[in-house]
C-alpha positions as CSV (number, residue, x, y, z in Angstrom):
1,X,12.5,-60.8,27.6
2,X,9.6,-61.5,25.6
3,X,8.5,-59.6,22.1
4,X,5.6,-58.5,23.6
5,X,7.7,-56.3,26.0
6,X,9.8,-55.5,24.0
7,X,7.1,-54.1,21.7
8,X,6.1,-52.6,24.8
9,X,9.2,-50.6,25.7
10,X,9.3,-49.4,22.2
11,X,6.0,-48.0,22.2
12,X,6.2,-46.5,25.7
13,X,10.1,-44.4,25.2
14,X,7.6,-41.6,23.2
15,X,6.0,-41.0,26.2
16,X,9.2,-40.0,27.8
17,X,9.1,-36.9,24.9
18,X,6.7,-34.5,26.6
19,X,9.2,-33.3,29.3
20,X,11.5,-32.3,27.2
21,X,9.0,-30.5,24.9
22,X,7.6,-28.8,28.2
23,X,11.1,-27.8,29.0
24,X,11.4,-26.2,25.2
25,X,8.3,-24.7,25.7
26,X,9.7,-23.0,28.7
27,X,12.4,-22.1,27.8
28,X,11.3,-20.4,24.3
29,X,7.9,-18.5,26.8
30,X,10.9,-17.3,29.2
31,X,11.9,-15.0,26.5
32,X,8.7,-12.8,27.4
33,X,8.9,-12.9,30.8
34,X,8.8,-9.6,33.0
35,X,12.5,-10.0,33.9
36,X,13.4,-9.4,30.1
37,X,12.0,-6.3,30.2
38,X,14.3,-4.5,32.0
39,X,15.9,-4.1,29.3
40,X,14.0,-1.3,27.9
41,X,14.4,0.2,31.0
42,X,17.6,2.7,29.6
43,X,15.3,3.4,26.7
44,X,12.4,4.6,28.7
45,X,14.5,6.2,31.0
46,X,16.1,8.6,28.0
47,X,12.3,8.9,26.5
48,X,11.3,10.3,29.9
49,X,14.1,12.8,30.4
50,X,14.5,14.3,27.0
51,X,10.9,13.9,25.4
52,X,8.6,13.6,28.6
53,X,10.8,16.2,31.3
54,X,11.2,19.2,28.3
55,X,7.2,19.5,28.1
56,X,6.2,19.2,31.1
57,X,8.4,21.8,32.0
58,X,7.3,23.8,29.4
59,X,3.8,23.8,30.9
60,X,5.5,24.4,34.2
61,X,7.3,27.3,32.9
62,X,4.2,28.9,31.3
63,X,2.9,29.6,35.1
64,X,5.9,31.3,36.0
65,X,7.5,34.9,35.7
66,X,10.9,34.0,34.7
67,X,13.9,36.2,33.4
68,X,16.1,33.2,33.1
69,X,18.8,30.7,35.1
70,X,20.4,33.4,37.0
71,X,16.9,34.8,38.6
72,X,14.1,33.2,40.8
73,X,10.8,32.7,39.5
74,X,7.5,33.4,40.8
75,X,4.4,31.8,40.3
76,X,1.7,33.8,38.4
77,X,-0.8,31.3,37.3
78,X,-3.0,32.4,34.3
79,X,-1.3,35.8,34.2
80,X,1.0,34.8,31.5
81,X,-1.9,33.0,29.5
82,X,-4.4,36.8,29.8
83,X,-1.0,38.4,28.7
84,X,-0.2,36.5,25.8
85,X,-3.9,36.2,24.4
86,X,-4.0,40.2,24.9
87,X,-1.0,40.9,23.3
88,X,-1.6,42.3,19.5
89,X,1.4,40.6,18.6
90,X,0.5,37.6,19.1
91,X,-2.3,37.3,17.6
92,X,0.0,38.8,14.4
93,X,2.1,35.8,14.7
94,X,-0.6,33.3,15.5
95,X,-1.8,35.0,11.8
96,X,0.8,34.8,9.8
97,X,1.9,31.0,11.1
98,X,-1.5,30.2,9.8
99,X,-0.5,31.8,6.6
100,X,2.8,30.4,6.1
101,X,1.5,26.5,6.7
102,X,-1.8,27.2,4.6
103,X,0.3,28.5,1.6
104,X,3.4,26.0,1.9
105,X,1.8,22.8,2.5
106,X,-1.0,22.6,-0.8
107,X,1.2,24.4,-3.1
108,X,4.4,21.6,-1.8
109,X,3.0,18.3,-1.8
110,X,1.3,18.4,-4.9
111,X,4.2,19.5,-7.2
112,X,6.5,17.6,-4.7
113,X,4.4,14.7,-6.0
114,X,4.2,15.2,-9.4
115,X,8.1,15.8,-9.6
116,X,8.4,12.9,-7.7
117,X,6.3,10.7,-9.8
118,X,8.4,12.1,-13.0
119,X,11.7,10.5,-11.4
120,X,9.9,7.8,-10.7
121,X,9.6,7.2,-14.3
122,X,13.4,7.4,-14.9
123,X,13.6,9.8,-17.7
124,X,16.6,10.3,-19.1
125,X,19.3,12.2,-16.6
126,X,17.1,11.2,-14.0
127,X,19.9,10.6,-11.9
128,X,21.1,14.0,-11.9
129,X,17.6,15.8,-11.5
130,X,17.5,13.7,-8.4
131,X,20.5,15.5,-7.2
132,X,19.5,18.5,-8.0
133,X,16.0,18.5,-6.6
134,X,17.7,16.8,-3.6
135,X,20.6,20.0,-3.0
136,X,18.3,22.8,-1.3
137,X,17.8,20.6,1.4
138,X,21.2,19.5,2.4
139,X,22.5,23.5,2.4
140,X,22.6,24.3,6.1
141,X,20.0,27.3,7.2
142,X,22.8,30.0,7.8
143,X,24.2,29.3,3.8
144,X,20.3,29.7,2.8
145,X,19.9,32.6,4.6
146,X,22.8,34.3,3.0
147,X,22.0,33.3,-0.4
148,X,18.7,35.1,-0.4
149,X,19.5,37.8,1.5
150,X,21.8,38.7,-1.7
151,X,18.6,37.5,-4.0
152,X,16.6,39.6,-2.4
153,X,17.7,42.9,-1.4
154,X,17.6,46.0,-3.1
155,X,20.3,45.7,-5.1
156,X,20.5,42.0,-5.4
157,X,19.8,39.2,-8.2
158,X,16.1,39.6,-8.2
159,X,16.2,42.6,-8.6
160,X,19.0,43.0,-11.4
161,X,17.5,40.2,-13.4
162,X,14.0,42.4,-13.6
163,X,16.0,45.3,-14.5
164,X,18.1,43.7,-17.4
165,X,14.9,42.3,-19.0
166,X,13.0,45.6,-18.7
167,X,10.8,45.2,-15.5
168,X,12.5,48.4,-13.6
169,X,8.8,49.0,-12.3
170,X,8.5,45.3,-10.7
171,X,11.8,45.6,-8.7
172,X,11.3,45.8,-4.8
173,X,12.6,45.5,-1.6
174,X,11.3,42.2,-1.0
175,X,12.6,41.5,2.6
176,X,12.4,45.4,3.9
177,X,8.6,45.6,2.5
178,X,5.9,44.4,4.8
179,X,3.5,43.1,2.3
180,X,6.4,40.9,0.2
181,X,8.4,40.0,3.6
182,X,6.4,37.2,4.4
183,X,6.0,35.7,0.9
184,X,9.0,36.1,0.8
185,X,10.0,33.5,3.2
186,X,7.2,31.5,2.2
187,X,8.7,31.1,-1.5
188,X,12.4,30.3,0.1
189,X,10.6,26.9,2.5
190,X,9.3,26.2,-0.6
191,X,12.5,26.2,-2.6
192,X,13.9,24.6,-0.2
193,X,11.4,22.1,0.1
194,X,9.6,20.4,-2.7
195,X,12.8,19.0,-4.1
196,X,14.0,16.9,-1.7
197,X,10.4,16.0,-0.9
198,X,10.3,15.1,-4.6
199,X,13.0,12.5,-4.4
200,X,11.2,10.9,-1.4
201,X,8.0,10.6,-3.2
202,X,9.7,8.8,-6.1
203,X,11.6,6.5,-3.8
204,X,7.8,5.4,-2.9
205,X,6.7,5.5,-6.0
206,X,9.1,3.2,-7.4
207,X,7.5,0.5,-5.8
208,X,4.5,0.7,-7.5
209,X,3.8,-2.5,-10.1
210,X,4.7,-1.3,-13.3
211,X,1.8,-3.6,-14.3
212,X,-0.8,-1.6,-12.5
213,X,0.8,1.5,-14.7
214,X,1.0,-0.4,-18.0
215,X,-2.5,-1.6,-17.9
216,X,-4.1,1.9,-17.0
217,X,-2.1,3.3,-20.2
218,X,-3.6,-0.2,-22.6
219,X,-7.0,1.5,-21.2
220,X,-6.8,4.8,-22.6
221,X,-5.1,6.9,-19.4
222,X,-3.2,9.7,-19.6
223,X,-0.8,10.9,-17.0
224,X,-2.6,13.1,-15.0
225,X,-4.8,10.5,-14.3
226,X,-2.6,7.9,-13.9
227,X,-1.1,10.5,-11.1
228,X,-4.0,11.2,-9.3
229,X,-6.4,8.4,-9.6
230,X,-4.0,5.3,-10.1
231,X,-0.7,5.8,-7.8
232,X,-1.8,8.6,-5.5
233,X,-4.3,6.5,-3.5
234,X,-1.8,3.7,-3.6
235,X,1.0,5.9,-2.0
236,X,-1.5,7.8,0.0
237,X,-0.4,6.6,3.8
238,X,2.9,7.9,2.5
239,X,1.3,10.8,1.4
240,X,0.4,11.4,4.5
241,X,3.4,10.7,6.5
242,X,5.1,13.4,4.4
243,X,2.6,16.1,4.7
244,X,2.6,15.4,8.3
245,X,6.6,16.0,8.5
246,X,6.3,19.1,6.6
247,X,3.4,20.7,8.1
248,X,5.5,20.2,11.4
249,X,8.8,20.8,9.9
250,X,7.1,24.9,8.5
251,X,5.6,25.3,11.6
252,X,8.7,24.9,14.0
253,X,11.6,25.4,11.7
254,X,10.9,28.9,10.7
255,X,12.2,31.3,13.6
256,X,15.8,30.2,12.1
257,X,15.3,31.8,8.4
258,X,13.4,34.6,9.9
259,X,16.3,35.6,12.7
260,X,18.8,35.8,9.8
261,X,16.3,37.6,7.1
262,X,14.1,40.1,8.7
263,X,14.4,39.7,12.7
264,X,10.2,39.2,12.2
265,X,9.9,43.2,10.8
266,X,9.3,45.0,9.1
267,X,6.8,45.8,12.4
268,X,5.6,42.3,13.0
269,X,4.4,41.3,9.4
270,X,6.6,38.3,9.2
271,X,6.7,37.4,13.1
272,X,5.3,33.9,13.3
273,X,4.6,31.8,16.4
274,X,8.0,29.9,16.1
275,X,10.1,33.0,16.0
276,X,8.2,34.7,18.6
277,X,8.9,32.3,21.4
278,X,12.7,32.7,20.4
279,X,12.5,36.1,20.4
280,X,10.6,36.3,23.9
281,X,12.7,33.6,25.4
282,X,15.8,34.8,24.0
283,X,15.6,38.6,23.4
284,X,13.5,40.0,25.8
285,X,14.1,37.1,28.8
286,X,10.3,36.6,29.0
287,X,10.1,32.9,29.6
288,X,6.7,32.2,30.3
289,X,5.2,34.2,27.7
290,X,7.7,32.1,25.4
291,X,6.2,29.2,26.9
292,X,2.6,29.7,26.6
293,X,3.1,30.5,22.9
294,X,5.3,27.0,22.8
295,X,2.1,25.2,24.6
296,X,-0.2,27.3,21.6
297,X,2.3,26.1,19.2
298,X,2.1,22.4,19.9
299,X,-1.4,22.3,20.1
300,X,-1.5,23.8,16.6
301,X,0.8,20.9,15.5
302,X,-1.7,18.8,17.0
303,X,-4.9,19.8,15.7
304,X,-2.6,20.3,11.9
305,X,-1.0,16.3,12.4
306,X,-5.0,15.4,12.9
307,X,-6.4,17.4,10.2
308,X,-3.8,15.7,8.0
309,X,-5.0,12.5,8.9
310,X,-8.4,12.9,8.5
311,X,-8.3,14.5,5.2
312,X,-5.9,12.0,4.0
313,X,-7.0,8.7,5.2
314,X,-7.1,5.9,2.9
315,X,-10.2,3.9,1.5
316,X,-9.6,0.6,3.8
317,X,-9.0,3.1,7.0
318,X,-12.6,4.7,6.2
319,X,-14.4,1.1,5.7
320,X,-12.9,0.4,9.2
């Protein structure tokens, strides 16, 4: 064999390479073919029966006269829809949902943030005020309930620490008094609240570049500023994440405190739009009035979760 072949032979094994590359090319595009998917198959499955099935239905059910499992239904249309919109209490709890989210939600997430931005600082015991802050929110809903419904009564601790520092004329019955009822719940969410949204926004905030902070202090910043102008609009997607959870989390959390506080009385002036579709679903076996307020009461989440985002959008969202 000559040197010239062999030269040959040498040069020409490369072009034995691109089969093999072709068959690692195949072999790494099979992982996206169709037959791989399948596997999300159990996923969409559960999506479909427990997110998908549950609000249909609830549109379904909204068409219907319906006392519950044991009874037939029977098809009424837009009967239930002229009822509900007719009904004086509805538009009572449509009222004072509005009330509850448009108190709660500015007066939260701005001292939310500001506590949060103080942990995020690590002053000393910080550790501990991070516990603290975090504790309303881990007590369960029932414990809550009875805590402030000693608080709050007559003869309870609100009203015994007004009358040992002199204030006999401010002492009330906050829960059995339609024009403190609702504020009063109001002022629990928030207790219960802003602390554990606190510790939240200073996990976030901890990942701000100390540098950024240092240099806005060498230019003559104080906090507030360094707050609101410097780390807020750095942190604001997040800000906006949070608000959306709690704007959601007022809105269709709060038939629970109200059941164990004041049943939505006195009369209706703390009935909101989550404890009315318990109380018609539950009480008073009305299931498609509950459900029309439940379609009212998603749409509201809706048009809140859009709101949010529009008022909260960062700089680089608006330039797109």
């Amino acid at each position: 064999m000559t040197s010239t072949s062999i030269l040959a032979g040498t040069r020409a094994a490369p072009e034995s390479a691109p089969p093999a590359a072709g068959r690692r090319r195949r072999r790494r595009g099979g992982l996206n073919t169709p037959r791989l998917l399948w596997l999300t198959v159990p996923s969409l499955v559960w999506f479909a029966v427990f997110s998908v099935g549950p609000l249909v239905a609830m549109f379904v059910i909204a068409t219907l006269r319906w006392k519950g499992l044991i009874y037939d239904p029977s098809y009424v249309g837009t009967e239930n829809i002229r009822h509900v919109f007719d009904d004086q209490l509805f538009h009572d709890a449509l009222r004072n949902s509005l009330v509850q989210v448009a108190v709660v939600i500015p007066v939260m997430i701005p001292l939310a943030f500001m506590l949060g931005y103080h942990l995020s600082t690590k002053p000393r015991g910080y550790r501990v005020l991070s516990i603290l802050y975090f504790s309303p929110g881990l007590i369960s809903i029932s414990v809550t309930g009875m805590i402030f419904y000693g608080v709050l009564s007559p003869n309870g601790g609100a009203n015994g620490l007004l009358n040992s520092v002199g204030l006999d004329s401010l002492a009330h019955s906050w829960l059995a008094d339609p024009s403190t009822a609702l504020p009063s719940l109001i002022a629990i969410d928030l207790w219960r609240g802003i602390g554990w949204t606190a510790v939240l926004f200073a996990s976030r905030l901890a990942s701000v570049p100390g540098d950024v902070i240092e240099a806005a202090r060498i230019d003559g910043a104080g906090r507030f500023r360094i707050i609101w102008q410097i780390t807020f609009p750095m942190v604001k997607d997040y800000v906006r994440t949070l608000t959306m959870l709690q704007f959601l989390w007022t809105l269709f959390t709060s038939a629970a405190l109200i059941l164990l506080l004041t049943k939505g009385g006195p009369g209706t002036s703390s009935t909101t739009l989550s404890y009315l579709v318990y109380e018609k679903a539950f009480s008073q076996s009305d299931l498609g009035y509950s459900q029309v307020v439940g379609v009212v009461l998603l749409l509201i989440g809706i048009a809140g979760m859009l709101l949010i985002r529009a008022l909260l959008r960062s700089p680089l969202e608006k330039i797109r």
